[in-house]
N, CA, C and O atoms as CSV, one atom per row, in Angstrom:
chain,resi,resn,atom,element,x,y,z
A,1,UNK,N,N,-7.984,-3.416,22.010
A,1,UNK,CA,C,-7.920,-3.284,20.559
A,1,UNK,C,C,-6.463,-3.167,20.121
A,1,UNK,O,O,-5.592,-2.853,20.931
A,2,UNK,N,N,-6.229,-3.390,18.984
A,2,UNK,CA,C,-4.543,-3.748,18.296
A,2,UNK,C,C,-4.386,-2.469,18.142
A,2,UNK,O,O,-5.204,-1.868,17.446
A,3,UNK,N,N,-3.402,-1.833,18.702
A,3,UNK,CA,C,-2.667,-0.375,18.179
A,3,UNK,C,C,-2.071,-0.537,16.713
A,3,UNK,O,O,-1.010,-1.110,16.471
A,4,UNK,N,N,-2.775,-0.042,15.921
A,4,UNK,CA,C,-1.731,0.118,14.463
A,4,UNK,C,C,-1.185,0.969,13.770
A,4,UNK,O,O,-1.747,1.814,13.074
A,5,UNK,N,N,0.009,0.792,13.925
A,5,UNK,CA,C,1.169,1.664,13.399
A,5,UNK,C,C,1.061,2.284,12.296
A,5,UNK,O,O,-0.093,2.122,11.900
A,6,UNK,N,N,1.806,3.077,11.396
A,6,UNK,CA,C,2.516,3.600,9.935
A,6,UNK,C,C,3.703,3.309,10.251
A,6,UNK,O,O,4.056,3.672,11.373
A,7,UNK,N,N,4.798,2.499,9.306
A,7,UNK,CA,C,6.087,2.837,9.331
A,7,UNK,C,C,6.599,3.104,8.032
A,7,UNK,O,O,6.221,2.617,6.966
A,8,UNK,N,N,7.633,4.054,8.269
A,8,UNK,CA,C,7.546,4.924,7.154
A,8,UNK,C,C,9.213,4.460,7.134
A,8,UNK,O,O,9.928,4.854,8.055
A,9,UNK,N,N,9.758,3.647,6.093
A,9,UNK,CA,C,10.940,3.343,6.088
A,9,UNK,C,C,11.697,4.218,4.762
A,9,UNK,O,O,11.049,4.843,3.923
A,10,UNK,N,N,13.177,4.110,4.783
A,10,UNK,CA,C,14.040,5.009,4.720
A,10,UNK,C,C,13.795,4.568,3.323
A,10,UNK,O,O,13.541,5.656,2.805
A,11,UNK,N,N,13.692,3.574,2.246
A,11,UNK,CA,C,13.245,3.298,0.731
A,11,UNK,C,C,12.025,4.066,0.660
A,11,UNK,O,O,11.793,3.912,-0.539
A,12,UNK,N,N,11.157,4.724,1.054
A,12,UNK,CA,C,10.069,4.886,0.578
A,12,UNK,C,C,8.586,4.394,1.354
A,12,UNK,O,O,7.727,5.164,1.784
A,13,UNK,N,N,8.556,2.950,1.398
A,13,UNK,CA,C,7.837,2.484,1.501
A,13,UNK,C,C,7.094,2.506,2.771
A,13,UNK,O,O,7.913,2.508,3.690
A,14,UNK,N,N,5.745,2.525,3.255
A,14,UNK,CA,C,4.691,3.195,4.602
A,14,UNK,C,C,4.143,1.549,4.470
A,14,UNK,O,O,3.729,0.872,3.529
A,15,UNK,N,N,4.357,1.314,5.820
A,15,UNK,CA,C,4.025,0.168,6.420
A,15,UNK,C,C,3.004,0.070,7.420
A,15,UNK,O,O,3.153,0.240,8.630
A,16,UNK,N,N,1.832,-0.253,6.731
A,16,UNK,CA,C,0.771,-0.672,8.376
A,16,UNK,C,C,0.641,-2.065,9.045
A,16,UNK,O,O,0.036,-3.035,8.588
A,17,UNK,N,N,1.310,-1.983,10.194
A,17,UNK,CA,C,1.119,-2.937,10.648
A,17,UNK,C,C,0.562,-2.994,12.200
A,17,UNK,O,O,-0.330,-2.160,12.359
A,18,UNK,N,N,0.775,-3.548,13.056
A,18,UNK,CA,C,0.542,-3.323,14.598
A,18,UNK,C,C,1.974,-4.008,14.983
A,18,UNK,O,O,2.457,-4.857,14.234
A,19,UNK,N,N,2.774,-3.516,16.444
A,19,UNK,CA,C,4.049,-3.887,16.912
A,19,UNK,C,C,4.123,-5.133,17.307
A,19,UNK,O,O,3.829,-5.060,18.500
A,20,UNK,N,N,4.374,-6.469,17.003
A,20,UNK,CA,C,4.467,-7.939,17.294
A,20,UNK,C,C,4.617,-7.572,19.622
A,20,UNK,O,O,5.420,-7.050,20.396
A,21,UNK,N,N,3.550,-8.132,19.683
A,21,UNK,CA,C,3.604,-8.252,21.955
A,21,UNK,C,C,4.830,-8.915,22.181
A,21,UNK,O,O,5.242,-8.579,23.291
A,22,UNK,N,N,6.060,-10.185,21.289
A,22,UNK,CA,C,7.186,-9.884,22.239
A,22,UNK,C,C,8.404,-9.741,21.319
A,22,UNK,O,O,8.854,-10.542,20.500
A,23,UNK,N,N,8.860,-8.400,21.695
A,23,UNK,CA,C,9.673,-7.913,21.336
A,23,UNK,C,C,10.921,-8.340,21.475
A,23,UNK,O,O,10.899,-9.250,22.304
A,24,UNK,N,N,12.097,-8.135,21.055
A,24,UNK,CA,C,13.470,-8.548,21.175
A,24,UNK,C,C,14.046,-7.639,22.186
A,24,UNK,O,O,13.584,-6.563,22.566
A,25,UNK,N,N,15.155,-8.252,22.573
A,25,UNK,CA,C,15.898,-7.033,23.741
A,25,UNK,C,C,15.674,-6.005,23.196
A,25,UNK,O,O,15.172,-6.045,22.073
A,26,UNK,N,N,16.094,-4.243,24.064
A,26,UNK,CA,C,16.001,-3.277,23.950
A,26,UNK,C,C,17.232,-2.602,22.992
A,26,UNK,O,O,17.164,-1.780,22.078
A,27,UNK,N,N,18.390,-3.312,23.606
A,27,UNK,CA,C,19.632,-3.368,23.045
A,27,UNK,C,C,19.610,-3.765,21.534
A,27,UNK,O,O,20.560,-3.299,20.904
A,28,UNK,N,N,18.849,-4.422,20.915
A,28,UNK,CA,C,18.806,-5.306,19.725
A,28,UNK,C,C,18.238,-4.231,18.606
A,28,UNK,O,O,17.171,-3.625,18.712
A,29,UNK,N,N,19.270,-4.110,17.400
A,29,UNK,CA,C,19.022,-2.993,16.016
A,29,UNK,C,C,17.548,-3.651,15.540
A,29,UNK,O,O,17.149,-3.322,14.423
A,30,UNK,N,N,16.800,-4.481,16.267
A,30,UNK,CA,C,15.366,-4.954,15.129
A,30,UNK,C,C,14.626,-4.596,15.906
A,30,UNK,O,O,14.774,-4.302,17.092
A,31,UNK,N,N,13.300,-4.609,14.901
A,31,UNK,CA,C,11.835,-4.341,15.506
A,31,UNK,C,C,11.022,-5.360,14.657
A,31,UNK,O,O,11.224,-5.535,13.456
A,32,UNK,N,N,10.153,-5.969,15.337
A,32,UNK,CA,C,9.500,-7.409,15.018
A,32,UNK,C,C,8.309,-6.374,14.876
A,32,UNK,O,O,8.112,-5.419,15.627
A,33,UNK,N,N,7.553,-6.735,13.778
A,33,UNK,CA,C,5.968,-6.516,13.284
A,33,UNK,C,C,5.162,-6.968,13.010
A,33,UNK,O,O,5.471,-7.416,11.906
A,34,UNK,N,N,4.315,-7.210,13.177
A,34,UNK,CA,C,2.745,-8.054,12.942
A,34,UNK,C,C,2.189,-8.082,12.011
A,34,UNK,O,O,1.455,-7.094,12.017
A,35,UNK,N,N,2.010,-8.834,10.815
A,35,UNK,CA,C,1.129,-8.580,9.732
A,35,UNK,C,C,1.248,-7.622,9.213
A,35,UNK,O,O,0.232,-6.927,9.222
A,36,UNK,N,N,2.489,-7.034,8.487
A,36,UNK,CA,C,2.772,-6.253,7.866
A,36,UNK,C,C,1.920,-5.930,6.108
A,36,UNK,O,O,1.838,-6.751,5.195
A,37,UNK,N,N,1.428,-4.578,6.111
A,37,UNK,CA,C,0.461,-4.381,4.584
A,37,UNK,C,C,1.657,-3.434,3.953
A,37,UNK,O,O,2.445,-3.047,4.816
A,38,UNK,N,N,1.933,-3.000,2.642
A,38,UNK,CA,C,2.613,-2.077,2.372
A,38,UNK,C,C,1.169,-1.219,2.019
A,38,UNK,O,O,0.149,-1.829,1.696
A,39,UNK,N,N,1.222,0.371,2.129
A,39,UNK,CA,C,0.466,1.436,1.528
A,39,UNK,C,C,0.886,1.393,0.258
A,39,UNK,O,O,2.053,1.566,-0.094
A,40,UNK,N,N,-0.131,1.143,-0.526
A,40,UNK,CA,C,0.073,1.518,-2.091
A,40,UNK,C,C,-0.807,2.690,-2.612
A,40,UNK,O,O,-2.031,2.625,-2.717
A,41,UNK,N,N,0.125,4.008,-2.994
A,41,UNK,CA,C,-1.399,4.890,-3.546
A,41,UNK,C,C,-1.550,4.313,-5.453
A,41,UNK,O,O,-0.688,4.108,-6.308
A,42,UNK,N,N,-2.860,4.234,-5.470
A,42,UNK,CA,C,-3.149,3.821,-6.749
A,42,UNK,C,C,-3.900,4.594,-7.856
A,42,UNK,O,O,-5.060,4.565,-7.445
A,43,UNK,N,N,-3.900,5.217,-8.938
A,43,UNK,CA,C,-4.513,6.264,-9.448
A,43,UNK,C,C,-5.366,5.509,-10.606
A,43,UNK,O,O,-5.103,4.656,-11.454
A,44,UNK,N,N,-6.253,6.075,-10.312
A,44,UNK,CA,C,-7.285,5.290,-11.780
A,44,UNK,C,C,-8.333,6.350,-12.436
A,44,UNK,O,O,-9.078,7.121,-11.832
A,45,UNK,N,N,-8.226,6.228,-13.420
A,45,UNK,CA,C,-9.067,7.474,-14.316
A,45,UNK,C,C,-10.357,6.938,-14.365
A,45,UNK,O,O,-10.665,5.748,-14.415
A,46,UNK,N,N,-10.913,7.690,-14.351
A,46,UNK,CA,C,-12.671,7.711,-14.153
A,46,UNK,C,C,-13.376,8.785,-15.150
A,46,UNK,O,O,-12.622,9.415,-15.891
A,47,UNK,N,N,-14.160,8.925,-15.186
A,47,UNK,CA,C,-15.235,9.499,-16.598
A,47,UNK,C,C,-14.411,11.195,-15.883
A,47,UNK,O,O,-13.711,11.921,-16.589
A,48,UNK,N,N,-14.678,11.437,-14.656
A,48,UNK,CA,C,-14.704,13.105,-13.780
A,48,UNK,C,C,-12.435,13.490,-13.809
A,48,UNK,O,O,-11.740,14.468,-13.535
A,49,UNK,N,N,-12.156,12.082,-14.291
A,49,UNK,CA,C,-10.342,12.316,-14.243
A,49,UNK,C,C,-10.054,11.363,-13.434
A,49,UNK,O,O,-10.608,10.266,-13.359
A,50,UNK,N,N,-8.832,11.927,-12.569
A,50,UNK,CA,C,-8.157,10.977,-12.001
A,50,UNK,C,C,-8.293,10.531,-10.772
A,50,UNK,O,O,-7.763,11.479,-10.194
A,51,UNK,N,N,-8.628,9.747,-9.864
A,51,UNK,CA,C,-8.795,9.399,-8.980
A,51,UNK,C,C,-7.858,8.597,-8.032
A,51,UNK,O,O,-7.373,7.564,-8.493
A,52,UNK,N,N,-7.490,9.030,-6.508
A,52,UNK,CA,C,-6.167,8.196,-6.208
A,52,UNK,C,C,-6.985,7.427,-5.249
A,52,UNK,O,O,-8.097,7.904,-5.022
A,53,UNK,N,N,-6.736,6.574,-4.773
A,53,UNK,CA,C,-7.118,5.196,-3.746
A,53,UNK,C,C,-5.916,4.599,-3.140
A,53,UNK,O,O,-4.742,4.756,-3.473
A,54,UNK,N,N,-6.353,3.977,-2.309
A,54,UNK,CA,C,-5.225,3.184,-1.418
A,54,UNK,C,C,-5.279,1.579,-1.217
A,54,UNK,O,O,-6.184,0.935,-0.685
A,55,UNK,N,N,-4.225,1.161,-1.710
A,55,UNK,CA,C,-4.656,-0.589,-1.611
A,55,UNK,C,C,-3.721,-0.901,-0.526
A,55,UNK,O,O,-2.673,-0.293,-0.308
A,56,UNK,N,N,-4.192,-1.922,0.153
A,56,UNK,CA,C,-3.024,-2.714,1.396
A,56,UNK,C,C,-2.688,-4.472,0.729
A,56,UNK,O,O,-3.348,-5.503,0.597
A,57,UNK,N,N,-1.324,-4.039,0.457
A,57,UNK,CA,C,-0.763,-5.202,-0.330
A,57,UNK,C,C,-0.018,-6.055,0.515
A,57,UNK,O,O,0.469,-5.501,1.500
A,58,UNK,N,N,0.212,-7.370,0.365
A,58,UNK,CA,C,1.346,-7.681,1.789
A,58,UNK,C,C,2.572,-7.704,1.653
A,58,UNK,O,O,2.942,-8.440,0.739
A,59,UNK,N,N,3.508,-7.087,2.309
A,59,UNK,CA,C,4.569,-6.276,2.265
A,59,UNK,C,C,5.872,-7.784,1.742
A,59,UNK,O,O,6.563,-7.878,0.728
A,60,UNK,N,N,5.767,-8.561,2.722
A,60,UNK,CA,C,6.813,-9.611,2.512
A,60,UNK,C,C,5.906,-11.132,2.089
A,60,UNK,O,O,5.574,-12.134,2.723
A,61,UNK,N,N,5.738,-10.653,0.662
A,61,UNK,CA,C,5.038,-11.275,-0.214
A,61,UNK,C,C,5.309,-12.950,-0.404
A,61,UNK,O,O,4.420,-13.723,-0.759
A,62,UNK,N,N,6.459,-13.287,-0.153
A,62,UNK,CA,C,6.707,-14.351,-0.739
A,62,UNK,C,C,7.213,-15.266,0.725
A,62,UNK,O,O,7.880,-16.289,0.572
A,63,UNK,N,N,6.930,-14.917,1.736
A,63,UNK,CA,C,6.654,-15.900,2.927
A,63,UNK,C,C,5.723,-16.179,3.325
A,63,UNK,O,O,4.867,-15.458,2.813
A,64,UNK,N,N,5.032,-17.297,4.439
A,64,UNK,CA,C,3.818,-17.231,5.066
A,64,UNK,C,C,4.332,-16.780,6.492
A,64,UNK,O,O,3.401,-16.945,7.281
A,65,UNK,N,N,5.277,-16.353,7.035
A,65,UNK,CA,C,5.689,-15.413,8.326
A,65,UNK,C,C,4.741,-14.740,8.205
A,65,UNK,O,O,4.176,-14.485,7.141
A,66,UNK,N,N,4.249,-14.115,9.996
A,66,UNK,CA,C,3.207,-13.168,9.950
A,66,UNK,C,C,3.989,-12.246,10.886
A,66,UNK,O,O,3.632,-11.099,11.154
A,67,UNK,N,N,5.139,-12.874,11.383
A,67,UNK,CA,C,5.757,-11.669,12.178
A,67,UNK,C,C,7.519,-11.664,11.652
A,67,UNK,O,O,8.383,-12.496,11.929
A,68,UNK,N,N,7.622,-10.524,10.890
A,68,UNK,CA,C,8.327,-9.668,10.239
A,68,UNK,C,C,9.422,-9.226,10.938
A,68,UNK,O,O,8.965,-8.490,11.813
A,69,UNK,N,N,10.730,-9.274,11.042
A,69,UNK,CA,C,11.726,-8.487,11.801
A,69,UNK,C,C,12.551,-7.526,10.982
A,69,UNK,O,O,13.179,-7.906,9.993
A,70,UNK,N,N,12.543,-6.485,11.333
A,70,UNK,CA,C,13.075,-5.040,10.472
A,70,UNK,C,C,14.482,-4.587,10.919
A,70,UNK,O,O,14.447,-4.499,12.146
A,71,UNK,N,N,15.390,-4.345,10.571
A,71,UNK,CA,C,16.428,-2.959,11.431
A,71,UNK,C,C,15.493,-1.813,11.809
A,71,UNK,O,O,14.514,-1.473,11.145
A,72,UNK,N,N,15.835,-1.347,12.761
A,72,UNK,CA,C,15.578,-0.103,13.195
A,72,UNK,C,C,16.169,0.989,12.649
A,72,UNK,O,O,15.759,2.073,13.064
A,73,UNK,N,N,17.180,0.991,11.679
A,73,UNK,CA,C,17.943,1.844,11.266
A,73,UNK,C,C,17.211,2.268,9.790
A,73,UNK,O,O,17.158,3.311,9.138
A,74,UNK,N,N,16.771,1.134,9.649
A,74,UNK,CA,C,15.571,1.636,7.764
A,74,UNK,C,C,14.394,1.801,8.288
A,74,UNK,O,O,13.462,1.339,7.630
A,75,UNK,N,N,14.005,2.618,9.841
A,75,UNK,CA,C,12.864,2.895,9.981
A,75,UNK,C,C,13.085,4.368,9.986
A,75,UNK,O,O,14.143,4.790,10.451
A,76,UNK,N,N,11.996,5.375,9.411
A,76,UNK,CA,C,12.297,6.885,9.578
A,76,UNK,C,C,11.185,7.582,10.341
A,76,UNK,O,O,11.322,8.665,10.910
A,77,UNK,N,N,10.120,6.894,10.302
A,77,UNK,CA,C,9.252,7.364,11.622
A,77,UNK,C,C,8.533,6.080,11.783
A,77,UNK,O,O,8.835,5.048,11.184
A,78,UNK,N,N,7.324,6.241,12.839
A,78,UNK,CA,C,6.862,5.246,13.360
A,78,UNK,C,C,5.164,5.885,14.619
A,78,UNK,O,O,5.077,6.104,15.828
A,79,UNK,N,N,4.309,5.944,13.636
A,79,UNK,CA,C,3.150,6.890,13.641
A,79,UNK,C,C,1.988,6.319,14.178
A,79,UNK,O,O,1.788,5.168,13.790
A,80,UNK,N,N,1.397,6.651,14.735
A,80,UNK,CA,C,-0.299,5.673,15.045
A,80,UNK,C,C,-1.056,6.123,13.329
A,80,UNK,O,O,-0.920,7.197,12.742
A,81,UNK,N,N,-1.643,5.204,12.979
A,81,UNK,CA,C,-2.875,4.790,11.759
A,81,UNK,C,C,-3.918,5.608,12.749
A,81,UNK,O,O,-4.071,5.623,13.970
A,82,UNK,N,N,-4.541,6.262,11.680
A,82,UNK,CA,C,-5.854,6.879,11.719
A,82,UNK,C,C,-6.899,5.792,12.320
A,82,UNK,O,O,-6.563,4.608,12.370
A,83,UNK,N,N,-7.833,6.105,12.653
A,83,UNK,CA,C,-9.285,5.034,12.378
A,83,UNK,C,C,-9.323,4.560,11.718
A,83,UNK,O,O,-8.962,3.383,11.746
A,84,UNK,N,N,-9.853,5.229,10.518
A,84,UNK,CA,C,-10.217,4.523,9.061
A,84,UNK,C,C,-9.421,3.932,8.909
A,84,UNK,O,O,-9.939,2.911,8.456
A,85,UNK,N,N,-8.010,3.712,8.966
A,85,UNK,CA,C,-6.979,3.408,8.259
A,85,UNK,C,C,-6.834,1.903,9.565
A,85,UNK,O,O,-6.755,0.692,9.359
A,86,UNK,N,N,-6.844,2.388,10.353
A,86,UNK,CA,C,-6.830,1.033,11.792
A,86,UNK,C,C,-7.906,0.097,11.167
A,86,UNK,O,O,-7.633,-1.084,10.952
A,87,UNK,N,N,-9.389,0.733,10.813
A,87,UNK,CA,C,-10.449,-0.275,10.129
A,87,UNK,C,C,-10.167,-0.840,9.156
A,87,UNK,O,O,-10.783,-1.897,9.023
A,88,UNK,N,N,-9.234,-0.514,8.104
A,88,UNK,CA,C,-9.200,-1.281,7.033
A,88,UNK,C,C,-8.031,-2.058,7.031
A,88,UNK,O,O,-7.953,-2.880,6.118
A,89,UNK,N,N,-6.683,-1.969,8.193
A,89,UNK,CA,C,-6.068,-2.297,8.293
A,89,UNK,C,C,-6.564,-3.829,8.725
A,89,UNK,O,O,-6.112,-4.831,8.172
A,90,UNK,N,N,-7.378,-3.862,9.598
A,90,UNK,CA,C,-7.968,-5.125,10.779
A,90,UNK,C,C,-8.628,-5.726,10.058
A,90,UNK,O,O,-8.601,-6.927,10.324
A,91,UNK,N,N,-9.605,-5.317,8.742
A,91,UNK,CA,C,-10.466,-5.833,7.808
A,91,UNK,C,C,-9.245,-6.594,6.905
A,91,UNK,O,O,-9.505,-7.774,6.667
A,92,UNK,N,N,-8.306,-6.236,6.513
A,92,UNK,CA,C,-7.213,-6.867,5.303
A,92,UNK,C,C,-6.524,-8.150,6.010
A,92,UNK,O,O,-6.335,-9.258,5.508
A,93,UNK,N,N,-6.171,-7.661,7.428
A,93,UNK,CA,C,-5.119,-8.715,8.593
A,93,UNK,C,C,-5.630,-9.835,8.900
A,93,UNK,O,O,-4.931,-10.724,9.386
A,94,UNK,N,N,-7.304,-10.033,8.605
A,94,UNK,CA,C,-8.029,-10.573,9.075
A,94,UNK,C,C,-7.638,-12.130,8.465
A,94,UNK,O,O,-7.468,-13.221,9.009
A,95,UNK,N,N,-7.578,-11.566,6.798
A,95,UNK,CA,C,-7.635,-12.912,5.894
A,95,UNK,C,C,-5.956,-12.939,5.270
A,95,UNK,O,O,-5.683,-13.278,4.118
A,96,UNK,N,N,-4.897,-12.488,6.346
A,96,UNK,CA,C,-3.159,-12.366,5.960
A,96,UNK,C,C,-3.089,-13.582,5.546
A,96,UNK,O,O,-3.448,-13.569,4.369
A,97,UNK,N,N,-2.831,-14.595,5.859
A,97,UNK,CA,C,-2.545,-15.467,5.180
A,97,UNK,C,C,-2.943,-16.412,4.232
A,97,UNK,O,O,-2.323,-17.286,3.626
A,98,UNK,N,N,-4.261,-16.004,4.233
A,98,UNK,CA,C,-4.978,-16.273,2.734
A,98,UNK,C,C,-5.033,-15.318,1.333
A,98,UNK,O,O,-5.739,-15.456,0.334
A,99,UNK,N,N,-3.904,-14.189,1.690
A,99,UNK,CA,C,-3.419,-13.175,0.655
A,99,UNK,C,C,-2.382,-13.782,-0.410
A,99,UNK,O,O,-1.298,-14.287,-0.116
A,100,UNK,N,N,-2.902,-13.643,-1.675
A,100,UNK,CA,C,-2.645,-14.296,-2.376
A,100,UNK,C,C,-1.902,-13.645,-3.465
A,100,UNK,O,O,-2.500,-12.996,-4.323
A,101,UNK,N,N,-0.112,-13.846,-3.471
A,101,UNK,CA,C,0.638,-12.963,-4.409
A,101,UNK,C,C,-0.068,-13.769,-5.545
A,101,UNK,O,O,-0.727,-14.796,-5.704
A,102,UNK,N,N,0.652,-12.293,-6.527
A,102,UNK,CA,C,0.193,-13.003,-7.885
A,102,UNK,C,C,1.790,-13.793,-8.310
A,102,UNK,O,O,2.864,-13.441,-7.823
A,103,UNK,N,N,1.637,-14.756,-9.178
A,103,UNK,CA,C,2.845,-15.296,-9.892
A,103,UNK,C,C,3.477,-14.238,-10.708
A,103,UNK,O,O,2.962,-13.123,-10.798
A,104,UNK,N,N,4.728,-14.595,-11.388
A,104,UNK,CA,C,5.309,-13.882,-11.916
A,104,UNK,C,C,4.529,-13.882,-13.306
A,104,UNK,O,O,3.670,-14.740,-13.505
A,105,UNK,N,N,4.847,-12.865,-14.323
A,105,UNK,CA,C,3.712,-13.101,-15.147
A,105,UNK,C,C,2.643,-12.823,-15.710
A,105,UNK,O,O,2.322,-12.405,-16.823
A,106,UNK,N,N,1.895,-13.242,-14.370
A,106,UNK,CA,C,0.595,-13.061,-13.921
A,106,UNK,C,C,-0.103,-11.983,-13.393
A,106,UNK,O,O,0.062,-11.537,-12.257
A,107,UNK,N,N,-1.170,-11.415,-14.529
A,107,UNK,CA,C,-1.484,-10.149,-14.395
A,107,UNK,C,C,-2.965,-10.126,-14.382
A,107,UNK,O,O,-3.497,-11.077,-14.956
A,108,UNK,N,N,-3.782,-9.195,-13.819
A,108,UNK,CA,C,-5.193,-9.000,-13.949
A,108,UNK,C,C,-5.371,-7.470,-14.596
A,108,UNK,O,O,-5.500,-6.536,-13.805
A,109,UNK,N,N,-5.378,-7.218,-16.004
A,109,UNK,CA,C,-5.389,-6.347,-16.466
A,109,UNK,C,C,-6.317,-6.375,-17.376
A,109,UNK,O,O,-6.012,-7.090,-18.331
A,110,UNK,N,N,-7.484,-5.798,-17.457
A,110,UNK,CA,C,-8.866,-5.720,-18.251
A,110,UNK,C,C,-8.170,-4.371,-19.190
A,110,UNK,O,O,-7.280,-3.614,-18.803
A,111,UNK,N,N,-8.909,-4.349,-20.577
A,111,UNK,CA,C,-8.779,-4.290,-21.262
A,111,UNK,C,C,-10.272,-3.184,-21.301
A,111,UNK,O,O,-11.441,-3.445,-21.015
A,112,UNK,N,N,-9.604,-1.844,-21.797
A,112,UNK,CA,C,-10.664,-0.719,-21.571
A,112,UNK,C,C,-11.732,-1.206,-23.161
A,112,UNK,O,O,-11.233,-1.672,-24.185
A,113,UNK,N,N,-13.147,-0.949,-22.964
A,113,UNK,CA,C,-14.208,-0.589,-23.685
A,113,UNK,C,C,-13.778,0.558,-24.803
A,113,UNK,O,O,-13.376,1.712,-24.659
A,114,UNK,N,N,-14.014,-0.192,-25.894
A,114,UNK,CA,C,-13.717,1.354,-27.088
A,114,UNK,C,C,-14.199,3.047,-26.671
A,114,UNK,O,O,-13.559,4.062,-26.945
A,115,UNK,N,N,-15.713,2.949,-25.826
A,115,UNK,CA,C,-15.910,4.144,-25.040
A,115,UNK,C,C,-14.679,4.932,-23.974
A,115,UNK,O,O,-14.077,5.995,-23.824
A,116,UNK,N,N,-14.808,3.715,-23.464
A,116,UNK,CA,C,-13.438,3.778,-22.416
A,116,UNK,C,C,-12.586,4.564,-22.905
A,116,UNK,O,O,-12.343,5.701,-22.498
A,117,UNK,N,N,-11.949,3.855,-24.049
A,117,UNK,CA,C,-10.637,4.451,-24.145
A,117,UNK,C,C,-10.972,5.421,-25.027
A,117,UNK,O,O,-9.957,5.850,-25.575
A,118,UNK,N,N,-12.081,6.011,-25.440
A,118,UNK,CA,C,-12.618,6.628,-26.612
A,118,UNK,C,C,-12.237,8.398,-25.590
A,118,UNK,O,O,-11.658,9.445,-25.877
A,119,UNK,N,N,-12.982,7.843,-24.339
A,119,UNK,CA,C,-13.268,8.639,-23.381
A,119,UNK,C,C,-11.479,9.402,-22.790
A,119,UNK,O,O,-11.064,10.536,-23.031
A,120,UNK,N,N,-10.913,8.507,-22.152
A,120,UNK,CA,C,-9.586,8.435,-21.815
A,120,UNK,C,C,-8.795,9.494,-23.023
A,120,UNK,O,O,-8.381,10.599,-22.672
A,121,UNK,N,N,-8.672,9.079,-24.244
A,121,UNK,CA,C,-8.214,9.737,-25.182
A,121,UNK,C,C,-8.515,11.330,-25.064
A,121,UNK,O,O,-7.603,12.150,-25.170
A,122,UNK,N,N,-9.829,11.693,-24.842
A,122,UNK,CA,C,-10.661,12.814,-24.912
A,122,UNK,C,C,-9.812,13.351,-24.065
A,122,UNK,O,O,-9.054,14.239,-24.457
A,123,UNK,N,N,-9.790,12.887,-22.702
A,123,UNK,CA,C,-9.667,13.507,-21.268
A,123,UNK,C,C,-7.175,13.597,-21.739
A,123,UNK,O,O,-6.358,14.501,-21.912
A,124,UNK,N,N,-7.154,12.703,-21.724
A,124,UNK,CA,C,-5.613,13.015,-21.897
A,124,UNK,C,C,-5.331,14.297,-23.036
A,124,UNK,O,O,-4.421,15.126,-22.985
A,125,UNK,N,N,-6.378,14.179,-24.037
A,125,UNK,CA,C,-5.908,15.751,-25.342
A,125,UNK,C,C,-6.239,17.101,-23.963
A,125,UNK,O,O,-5.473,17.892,-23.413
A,126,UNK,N,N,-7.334,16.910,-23.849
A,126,UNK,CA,C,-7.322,18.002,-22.722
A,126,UNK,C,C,-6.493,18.182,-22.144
A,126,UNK,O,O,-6.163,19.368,-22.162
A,127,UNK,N,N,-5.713,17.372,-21.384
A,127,UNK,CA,C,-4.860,17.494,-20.416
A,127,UNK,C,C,-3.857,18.528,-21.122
A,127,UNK,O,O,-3.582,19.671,-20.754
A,128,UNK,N,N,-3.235,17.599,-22.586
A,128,UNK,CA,C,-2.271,18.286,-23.213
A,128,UNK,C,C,-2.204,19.256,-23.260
A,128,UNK,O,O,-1.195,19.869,-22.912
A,129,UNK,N,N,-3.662,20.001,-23.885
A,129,UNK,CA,C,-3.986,21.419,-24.367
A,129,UNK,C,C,-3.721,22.195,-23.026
A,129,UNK,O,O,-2.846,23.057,-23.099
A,130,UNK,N,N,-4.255,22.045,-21.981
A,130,UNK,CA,C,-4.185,23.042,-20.979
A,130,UNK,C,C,-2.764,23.142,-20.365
A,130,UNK,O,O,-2.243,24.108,-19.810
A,131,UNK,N,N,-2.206,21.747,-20.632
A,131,UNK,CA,C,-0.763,21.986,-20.533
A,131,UNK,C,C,0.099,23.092,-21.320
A,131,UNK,O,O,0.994,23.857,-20.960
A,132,UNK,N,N,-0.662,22.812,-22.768
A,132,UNK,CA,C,0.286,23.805,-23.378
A,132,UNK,C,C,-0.135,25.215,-23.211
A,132,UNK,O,O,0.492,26.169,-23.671
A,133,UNK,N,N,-1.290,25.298,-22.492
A,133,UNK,CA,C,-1.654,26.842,-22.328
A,133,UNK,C,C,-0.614,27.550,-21.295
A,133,UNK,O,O,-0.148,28.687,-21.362
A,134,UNK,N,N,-0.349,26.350,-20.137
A,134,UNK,CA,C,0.072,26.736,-18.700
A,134,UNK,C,C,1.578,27.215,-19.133
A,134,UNK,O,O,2.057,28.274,-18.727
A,135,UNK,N,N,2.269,26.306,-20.009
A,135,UNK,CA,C,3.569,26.449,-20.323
A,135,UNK,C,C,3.704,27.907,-21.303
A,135,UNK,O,O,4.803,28.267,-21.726
């Protein structure tokens, strides 16, 4: 089974990928990666509040390369993936190069239900109020 990584680079950004089988000399500042996803946490409000989720986006968006070469020096750790996280990793890797950036532009943004946002409104005054209690 594919060992899959977290890399957690020095910008921020948590990388799941698995380690590319041939590597560059030992001597050499890179590390080659396999089907690299970036971790995105994503927050979306729901009727109960806020809810966070995780999407796997592909990291080096605008090539069809599937093996990635990094410095080692913008890496800050370098972790084994959970299960779950190995399962959904192998489920996303599956269809890498049929991942499809969006154009510039180009957005998929629905447009909330008057309830929706009727609702949303409700839930953000709350927020305020208890804010201003806390402060």
């Amino acid at each position: 089974m594919t060992q899959v990584k977290i890399i957690k680079l020095i910008n921020g950004d948590d990388i799941v990928c698995s380690l590319a089988k041939e590597q560059l000399p030992d001597k050499t500042p890179l590390l080659r990666i396999d089907k690299p996803l970036q971790i995105k946490y994503v927050s979306q409000l729901t009727a109960k509040g806020l809810k966070d989720y995780i999407a796997l986006i592909k990291w080096a968006s605008y090539t069809n390369d599937q093996i990635i070469t990094i410095p080692k020096d913008k890496i800050v750790t370098i972790t084994n993936a959970t299960d779950e996280m190995t399962k959904s990793y192998i489920e996303v890797s599956k269809k890498y190069e049929k991942i499809v950036v969006p154009k510039r532009g180009e957005h998929n943004i629905e447009q909330l239900s008057e309830d929706e946002n009727n609702e949303f409104n409700e839930l953000w005054d709350e927020f305020r109020d208890i804010k201003k209690t806390l402060n």
